[in-house]
TORRO-395201 format. One record per atom (N, C-alpha, C): residue number from 0; z, y, x. Coordinates in pm, 1 decimal. Example, Ala and Ser with C-alpha at 12.3 -4.5 7.8 and 13.67 -1.06 7.14 Angstrom:
2
@resi=0 | c3=780.0 | c2=-569.0 | c1=1319.0
@resi=0 | c3=780.0 | c2=-450.0 | c1=1230.0
@resi=0 | c3=780.0 | c2=-330.0 | c1=1320.0
@resi=1 | c3=708.0 | c2=-225.0 | c1=1285.0
@resi=1 | c3=714.0 | c2=-106.0 | c1=1367.0
@resi=1 | c3=787.0 | c2=3.0 | c1=1290.0
This chain:
120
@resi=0 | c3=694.5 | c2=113.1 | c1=-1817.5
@resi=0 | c3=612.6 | c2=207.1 | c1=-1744.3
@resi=0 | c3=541.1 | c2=133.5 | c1=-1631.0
@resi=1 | c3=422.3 | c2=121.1 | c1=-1620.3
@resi=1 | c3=327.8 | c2=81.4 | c1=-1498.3
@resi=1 | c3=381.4 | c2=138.1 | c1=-1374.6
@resi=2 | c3=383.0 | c2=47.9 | c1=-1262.0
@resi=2 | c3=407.6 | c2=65.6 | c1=-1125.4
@resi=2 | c3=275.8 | c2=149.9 | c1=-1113.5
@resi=3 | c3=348.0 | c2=247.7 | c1=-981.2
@resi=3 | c3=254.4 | c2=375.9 | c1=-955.1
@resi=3 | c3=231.2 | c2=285.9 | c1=-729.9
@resi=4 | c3=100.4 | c2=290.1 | c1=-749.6
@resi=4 | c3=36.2 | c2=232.9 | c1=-612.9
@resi=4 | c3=9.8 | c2=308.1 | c1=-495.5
@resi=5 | c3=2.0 | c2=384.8 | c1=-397.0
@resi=5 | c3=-18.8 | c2=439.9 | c1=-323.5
@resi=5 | c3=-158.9 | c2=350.6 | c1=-225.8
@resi=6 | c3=-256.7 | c2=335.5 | c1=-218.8
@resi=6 | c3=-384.8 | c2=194.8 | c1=-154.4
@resi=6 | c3=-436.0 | c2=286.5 | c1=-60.5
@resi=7 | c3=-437.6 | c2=277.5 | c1=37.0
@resi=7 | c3=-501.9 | c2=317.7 | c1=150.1
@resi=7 | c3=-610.0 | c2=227.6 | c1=235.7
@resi=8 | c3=-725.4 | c2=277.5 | c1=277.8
@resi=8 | c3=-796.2 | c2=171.4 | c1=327.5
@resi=8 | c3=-937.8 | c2=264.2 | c1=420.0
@resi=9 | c3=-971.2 | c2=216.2 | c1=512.2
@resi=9 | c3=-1116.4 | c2=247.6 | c1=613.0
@resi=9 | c3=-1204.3 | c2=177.9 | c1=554.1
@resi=10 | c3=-1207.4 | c2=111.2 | c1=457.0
@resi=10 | c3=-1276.7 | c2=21.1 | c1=438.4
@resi=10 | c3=-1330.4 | c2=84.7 | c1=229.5
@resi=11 | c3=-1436.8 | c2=199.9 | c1=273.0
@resi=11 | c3=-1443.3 | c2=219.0 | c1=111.6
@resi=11 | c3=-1460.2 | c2=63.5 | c1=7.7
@resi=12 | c3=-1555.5 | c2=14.1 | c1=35.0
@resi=12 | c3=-1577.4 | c2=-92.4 | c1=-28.9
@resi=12 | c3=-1503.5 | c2=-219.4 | c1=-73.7
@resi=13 | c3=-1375.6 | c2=-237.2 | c1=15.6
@resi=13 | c3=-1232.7 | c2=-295.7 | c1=-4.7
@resi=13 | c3=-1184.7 | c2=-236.8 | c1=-73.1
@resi=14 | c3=-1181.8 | c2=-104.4 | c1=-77.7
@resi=14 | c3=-1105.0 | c2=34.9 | c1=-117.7
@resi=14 | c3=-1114.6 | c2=38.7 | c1=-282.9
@resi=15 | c3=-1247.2 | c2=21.9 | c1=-289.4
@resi=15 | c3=-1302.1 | c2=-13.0 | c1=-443.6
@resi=15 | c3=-1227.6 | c2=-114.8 | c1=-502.9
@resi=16 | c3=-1271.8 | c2=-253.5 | c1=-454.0
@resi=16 | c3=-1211.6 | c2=-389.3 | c1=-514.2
@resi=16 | c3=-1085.7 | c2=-385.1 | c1=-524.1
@resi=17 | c3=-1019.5 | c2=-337.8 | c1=-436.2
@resi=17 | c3=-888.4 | c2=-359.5 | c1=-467.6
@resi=17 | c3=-801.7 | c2=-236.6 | c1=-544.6
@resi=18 | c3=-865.3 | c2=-158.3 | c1=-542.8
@resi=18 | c3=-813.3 | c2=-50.2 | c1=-665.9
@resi=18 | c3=-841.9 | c2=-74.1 | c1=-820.0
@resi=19 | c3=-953.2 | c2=-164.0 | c1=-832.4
@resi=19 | c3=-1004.6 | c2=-225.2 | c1=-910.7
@resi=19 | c3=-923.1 | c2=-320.9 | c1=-972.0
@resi=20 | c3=-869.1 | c2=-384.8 | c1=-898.2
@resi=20 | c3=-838.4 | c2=-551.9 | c1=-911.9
@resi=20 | c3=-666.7 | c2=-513.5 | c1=-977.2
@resi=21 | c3=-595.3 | c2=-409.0 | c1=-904.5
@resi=21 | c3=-479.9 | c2=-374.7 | c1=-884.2
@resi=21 | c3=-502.7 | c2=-293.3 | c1=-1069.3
@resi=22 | c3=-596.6 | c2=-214.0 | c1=-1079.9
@resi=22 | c3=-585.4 | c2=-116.6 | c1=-1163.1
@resi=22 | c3=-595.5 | c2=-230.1 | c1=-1357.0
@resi=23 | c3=-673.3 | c2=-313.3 | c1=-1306.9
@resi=23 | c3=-682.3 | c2=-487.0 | c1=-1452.5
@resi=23 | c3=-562.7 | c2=-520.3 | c1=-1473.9
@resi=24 | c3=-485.3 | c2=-534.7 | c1=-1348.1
@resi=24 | c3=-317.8 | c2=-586.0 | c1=-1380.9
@resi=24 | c3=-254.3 | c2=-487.9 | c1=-1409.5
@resi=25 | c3=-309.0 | c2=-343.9 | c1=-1452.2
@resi=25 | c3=-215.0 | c2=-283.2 | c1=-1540.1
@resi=25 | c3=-104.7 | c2=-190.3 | c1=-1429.9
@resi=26 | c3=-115.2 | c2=-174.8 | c1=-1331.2
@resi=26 | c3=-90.8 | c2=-48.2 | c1=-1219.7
@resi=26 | c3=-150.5 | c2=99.7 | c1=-1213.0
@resi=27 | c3=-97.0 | c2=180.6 | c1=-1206.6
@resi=27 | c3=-122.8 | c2=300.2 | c1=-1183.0
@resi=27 | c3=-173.4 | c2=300.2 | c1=-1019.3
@resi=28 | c3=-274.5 | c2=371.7 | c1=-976.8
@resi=28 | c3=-305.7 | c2=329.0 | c1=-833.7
@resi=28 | c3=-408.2 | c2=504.6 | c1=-784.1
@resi=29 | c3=-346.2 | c2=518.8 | c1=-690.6
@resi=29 | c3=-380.5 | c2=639.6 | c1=-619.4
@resi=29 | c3=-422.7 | c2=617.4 | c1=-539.6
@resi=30 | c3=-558.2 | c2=627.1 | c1=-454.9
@resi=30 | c3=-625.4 | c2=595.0 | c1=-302.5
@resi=30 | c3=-690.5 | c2=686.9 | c1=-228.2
@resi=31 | c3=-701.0 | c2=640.5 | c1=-90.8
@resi=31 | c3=-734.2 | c2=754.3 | c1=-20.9
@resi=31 | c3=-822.5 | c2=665.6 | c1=63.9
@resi=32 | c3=-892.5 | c2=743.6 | c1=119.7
@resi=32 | c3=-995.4 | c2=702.3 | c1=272.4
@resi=32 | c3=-974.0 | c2=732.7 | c1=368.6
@resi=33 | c3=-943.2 | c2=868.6 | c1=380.0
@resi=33 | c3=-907.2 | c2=942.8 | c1=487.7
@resi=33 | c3=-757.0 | c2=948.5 | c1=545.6
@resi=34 | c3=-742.8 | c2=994.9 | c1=646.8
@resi=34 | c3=-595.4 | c2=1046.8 | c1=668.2
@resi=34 | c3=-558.7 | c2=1158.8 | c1=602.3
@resi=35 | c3=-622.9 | c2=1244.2 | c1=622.2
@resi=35 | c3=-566.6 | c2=1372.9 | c1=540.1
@resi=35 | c3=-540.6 | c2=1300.0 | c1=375.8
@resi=36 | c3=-634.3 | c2=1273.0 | c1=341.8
@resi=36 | c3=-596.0 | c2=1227.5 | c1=177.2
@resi=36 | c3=-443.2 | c2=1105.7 | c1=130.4
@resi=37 | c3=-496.0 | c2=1066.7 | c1=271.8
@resi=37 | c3=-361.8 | c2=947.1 | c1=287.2
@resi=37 | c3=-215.4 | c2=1024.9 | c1=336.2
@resi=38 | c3=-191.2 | c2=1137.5 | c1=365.6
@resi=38 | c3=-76.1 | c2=1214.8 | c1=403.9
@resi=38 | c3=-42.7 | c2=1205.0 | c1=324.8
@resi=39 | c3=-188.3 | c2=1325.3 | c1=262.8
@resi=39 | c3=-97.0 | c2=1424.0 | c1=115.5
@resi=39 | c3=-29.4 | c2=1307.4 | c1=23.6
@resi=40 | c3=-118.9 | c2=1207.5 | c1=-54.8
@resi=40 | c3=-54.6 | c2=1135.4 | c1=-116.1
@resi=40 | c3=113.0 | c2=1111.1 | c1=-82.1
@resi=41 | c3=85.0 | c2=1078.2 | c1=38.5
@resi=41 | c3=219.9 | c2=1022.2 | c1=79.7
@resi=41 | c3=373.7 | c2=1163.2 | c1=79.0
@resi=42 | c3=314.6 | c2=1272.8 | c1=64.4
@resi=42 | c3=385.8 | c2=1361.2 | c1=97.5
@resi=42 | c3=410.0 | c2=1412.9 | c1=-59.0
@resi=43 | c3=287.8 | c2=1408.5 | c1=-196.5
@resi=43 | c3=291.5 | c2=1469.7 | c1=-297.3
@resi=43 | c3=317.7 | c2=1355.0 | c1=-401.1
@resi=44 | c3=316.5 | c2=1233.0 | c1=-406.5
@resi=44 | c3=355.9 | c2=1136.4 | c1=-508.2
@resi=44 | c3=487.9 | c2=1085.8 | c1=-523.8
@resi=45 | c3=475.7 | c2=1012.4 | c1=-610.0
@resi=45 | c3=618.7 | c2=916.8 | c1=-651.2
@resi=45 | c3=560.5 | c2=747.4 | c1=-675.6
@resi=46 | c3=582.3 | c2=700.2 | c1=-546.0
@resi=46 | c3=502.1 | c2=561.6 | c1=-558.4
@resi=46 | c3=615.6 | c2=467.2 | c1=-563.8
@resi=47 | c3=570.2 | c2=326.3 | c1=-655.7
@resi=47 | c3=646.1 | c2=217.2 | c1=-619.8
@resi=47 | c3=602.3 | c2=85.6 | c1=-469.3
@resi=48 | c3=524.8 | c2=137.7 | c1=-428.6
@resi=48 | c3=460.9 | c2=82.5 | c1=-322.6
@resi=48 | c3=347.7 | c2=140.9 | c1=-272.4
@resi=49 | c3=346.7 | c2=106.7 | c1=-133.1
@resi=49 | c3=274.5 | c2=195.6 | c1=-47.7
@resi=49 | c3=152.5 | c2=89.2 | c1=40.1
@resi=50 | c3=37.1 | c2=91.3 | c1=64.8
@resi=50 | c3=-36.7 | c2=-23.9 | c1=79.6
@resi=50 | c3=-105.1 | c2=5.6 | c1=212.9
@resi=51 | c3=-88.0 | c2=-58.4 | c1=300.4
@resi=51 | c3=-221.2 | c2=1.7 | c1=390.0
@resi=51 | c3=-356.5 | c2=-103.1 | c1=415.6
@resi=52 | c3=-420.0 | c2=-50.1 | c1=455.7
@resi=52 | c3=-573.7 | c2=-189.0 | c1=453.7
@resi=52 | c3=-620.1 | c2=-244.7 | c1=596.1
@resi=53 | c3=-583.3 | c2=-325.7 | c1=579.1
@resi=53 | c3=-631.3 | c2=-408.8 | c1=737.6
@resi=53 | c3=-725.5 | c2=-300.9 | c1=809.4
@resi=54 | c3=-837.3 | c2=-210.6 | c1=752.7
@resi=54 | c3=-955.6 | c2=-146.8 | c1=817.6
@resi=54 | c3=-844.1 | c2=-28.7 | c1=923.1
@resi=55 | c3=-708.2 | c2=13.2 | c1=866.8
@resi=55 | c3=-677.6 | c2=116.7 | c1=972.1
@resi=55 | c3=-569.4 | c2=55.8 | c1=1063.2
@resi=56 | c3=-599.9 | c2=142.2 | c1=1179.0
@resi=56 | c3=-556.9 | c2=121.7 | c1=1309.1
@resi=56 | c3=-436.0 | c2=140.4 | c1=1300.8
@resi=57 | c3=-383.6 | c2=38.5 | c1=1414.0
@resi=57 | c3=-216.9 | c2=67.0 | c1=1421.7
@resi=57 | c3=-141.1 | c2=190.7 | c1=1428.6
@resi=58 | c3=-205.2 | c2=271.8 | c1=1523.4
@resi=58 | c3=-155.0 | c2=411.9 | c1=1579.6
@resi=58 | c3=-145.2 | c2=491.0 | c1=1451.0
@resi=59 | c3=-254.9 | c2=489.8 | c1=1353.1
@resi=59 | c3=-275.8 | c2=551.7 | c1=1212.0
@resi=59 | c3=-163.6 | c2=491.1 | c1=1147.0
@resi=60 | c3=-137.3 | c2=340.6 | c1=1125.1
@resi=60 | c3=-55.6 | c2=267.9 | c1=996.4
@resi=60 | c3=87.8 | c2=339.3 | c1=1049.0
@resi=61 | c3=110.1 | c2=333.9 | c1=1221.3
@resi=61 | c3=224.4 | c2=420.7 | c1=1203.6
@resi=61 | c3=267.5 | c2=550.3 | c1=1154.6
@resi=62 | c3=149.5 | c2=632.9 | c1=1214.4
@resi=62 | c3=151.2 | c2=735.1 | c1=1170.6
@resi=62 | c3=195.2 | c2=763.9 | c1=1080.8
@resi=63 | c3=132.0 | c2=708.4 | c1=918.8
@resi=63 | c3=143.0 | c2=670.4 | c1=775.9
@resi=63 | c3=292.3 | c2=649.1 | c1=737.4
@resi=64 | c3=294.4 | c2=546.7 | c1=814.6
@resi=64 | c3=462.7 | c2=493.1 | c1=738.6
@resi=64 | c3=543.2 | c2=584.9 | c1=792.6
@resi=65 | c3=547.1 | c2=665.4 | c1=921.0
@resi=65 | c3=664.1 | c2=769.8 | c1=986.9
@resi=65 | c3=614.3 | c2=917.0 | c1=834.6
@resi=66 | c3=518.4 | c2=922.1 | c1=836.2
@resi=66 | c3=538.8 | c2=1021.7 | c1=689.7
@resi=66 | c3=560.9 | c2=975.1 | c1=537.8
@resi=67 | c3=508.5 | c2=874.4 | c1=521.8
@resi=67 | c3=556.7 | c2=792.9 | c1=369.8
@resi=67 | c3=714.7 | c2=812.8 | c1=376.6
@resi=68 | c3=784.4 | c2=755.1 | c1=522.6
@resi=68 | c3=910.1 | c2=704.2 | c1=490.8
@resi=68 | c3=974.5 | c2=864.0 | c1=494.2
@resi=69 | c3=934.4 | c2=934.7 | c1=535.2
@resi=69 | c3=999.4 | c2=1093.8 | c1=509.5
@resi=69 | c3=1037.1 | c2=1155.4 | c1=373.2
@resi=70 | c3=965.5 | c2=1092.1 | c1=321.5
@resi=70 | c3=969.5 | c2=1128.4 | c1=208.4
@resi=70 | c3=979.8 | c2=986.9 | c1=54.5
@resi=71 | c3=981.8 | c2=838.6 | c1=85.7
@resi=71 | c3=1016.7 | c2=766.2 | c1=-10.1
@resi=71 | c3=1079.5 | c2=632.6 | c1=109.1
@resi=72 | c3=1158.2 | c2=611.4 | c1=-31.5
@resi=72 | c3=1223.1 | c2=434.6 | c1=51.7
@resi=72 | c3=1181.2 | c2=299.3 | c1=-8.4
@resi=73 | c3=1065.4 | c2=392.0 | c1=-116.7
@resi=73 | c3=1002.5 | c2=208.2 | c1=-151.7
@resi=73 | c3=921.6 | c2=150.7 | c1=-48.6
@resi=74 | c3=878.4 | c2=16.6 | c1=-127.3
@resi=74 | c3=851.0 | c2=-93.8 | c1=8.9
@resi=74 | c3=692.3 | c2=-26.8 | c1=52.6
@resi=75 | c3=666.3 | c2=-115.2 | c1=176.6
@resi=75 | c3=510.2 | c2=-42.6 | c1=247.2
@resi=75 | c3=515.0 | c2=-240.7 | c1=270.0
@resi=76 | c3=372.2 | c2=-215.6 | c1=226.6
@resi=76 | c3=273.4 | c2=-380.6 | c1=237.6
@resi=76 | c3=155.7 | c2=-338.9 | c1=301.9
@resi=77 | c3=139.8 | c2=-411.4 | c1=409.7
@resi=77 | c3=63.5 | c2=-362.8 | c1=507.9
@resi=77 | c3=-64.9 | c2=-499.0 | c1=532.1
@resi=78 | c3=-200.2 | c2=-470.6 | c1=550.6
@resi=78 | c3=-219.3 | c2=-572.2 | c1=531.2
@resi=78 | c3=-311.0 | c2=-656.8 | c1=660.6
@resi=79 | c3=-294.7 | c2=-695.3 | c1=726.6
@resi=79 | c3=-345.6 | c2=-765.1 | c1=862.4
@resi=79 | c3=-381.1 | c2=-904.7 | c1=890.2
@resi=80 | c3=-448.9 | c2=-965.3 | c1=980.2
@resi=80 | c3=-523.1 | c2=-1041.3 | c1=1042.8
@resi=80 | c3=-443.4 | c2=-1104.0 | c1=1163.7
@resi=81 | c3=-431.6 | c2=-1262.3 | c1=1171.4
@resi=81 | c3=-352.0 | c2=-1332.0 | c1=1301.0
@resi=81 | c3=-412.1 | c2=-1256.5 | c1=1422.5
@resi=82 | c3=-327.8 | c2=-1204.3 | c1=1520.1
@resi=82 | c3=-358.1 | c2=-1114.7 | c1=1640.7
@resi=82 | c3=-310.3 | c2=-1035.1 | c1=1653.2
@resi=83 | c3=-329.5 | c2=-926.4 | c1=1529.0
@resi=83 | c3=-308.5 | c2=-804.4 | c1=1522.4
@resi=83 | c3=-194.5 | c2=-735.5 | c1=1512.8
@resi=84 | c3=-120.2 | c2=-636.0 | c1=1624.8
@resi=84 | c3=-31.4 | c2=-576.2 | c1=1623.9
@resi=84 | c3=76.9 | c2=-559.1 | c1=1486.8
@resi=85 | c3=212.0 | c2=-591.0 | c1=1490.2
@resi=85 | c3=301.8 | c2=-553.2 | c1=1331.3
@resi=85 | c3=356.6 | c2=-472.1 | c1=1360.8
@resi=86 | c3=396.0 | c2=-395.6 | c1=1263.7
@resi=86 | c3=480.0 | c2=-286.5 | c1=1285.8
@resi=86 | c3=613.6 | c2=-321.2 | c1=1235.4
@resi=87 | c3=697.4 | c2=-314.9 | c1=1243.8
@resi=87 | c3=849.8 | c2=-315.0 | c1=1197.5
@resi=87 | c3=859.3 | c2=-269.8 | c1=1117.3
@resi=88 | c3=971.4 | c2=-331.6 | c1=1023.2
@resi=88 | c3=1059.2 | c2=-283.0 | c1=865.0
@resi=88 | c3=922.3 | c2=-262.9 | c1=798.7
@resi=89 | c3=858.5 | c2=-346.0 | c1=784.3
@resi=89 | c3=720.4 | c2=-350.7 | c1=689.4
@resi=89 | c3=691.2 | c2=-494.7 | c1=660.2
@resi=90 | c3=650.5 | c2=-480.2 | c1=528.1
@resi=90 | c3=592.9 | c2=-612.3 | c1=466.7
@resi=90 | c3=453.2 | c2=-617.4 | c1=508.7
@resi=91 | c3=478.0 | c2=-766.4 | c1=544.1
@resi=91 | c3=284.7 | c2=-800.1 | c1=567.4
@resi=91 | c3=254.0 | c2=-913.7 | c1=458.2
@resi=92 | c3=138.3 | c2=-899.2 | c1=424.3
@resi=92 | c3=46.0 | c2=-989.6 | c1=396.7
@resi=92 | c3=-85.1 | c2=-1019.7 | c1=446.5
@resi=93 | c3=-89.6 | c2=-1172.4 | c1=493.6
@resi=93 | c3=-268.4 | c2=-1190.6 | c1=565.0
@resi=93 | c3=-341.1 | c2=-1122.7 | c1=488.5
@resi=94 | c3=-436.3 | c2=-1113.0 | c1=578.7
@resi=94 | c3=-587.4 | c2=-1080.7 | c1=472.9
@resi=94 | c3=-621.7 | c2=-1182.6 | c1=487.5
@resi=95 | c3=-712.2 | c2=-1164.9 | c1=338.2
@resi=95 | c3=-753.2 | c2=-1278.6 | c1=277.2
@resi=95 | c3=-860.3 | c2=-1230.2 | c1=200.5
@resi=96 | c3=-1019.6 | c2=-1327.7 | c1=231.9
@resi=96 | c3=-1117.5 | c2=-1275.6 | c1=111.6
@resi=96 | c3=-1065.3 | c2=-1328.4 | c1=-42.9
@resi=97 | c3=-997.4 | c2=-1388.9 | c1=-56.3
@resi=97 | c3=-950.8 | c2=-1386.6 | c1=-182.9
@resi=97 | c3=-856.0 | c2=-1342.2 | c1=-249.4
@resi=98 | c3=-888.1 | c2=-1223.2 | c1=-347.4
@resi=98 | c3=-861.4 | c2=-1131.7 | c1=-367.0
@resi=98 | c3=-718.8 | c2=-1189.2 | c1=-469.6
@resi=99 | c3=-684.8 | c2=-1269.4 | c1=-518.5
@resi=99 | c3=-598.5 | c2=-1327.3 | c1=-624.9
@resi=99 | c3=-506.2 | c2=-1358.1 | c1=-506.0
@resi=100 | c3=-465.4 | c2=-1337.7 | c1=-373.4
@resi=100 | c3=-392.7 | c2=-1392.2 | c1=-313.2
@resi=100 | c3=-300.0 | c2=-1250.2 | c1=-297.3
@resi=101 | c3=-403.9 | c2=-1119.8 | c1=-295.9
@resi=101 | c3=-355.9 | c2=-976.5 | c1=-241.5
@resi=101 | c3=-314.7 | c2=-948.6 | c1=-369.1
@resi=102 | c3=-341.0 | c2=-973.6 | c1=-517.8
@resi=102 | c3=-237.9 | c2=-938.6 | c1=-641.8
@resi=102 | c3=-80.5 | c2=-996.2 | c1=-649.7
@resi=103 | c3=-159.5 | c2=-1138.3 | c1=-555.7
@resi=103 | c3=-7.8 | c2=-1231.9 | c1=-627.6
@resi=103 | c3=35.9 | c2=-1165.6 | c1=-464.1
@resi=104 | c3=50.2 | c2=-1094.0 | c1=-361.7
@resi=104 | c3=158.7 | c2=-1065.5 | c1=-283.4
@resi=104 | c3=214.4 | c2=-936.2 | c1=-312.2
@resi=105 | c3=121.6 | c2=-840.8 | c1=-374.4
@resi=105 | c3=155.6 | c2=-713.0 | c1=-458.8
@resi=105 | c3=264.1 | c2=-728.7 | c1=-551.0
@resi=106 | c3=239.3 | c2=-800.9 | c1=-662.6
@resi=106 | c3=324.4 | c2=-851.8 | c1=-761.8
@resi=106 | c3=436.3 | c2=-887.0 | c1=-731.7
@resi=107 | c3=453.9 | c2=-982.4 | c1=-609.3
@resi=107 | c3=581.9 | c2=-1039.6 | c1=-526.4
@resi=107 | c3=631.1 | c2=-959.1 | c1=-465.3
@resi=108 | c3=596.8 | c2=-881.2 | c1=-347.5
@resi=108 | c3=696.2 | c2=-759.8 | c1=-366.7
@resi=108 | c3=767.4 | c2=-667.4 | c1=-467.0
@resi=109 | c3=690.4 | c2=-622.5 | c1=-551.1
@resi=109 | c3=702.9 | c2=-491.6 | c1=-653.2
@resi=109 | c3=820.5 | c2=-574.2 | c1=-740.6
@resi=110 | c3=836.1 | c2=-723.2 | c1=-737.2
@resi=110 | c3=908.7 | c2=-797.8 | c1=-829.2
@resi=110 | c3=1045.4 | c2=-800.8 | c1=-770.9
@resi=111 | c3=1052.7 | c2=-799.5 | c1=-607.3
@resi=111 | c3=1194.2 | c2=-819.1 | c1=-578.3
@resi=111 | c3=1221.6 | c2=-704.8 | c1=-529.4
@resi=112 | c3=1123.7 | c2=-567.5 | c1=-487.3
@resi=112 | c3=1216.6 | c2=-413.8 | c1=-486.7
@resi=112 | c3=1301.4 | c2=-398.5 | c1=-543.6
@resi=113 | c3=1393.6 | c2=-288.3 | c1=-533.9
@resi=113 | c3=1486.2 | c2=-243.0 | c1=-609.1
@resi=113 | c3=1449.3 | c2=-181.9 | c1=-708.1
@resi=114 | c3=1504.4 | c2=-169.4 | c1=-831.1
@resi=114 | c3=1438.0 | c2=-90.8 | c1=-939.2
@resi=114 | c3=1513.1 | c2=42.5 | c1=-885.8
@resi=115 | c3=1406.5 | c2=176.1 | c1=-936.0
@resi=115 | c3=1442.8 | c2=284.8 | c1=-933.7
@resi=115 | c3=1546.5 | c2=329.2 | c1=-1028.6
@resi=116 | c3=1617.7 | c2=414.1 | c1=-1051.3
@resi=116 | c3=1686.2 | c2=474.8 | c1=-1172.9
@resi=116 | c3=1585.7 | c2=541.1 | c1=-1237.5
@resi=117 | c3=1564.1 | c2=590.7 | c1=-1376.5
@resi=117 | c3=1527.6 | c2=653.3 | c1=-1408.2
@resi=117 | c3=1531.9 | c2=825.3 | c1=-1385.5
@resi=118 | c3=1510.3 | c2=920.6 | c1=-1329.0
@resi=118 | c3=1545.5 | c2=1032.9 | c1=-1355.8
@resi=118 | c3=1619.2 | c2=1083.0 | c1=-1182.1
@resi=119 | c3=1574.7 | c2=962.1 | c1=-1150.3
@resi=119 | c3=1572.5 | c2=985.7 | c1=-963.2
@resi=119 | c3=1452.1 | c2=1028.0 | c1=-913.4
């Protein structure tokens, strides 16, 4: 069964490519732009990972993960720039314009999560 994606991003045009890029390797992938769209997801799915996009703000990425984690305990990959504020109990990966760097850190997480049970 294909890993199910949760991609969040301010950035439509990132938003594209990488739903894109994610969706070739054979992922199921759900995205949002907004906050409201980025709740609900987070409040109405069953994701194996949860993504956020360098374009949103810290105050937002928390926001995000204090409702994702309400409701799931898979991993959150968050994705940021040297400088920029981290948030705790979250995976980072740099950004990077090259996009084969953001599959192969996707892949590397989703590979050492825990597998779900079936029927959980």
């Amino acid at each position: 069964m294909s890993k199910r994606i949760l991609l969040v991003s301010f950035d439509d045009c990132l938003l594209v490519k990488q739903r894109a890029l994610l969706e070739q390797q054979g992922y199921k992938v759900m995205s949002a732009m907004r906050l409201k769209e980025a709740a609900a997801g987070c409040e109405n799915g069953t994701f194996d990972l949860f993504i956020l996009g360098r374009s949103i703000p810290y105050a937002v990425k928390k926001d995000l993960i204090e409702i994702f984690r309400a409701h799931h305990t898979t991993p959150i990959l968050s994705l940021w720039g040297p400088g920029e504020q981290i948030v705790d109990a979250v995976n980072y990966l740099e950004f990077s314009n090259e996009l084969g760097d953001f599959v192969r850190g996707v892949r590397t997480i989703l590979a050492t999560a825990p597998q779900k049970n079936p029927g959980n």
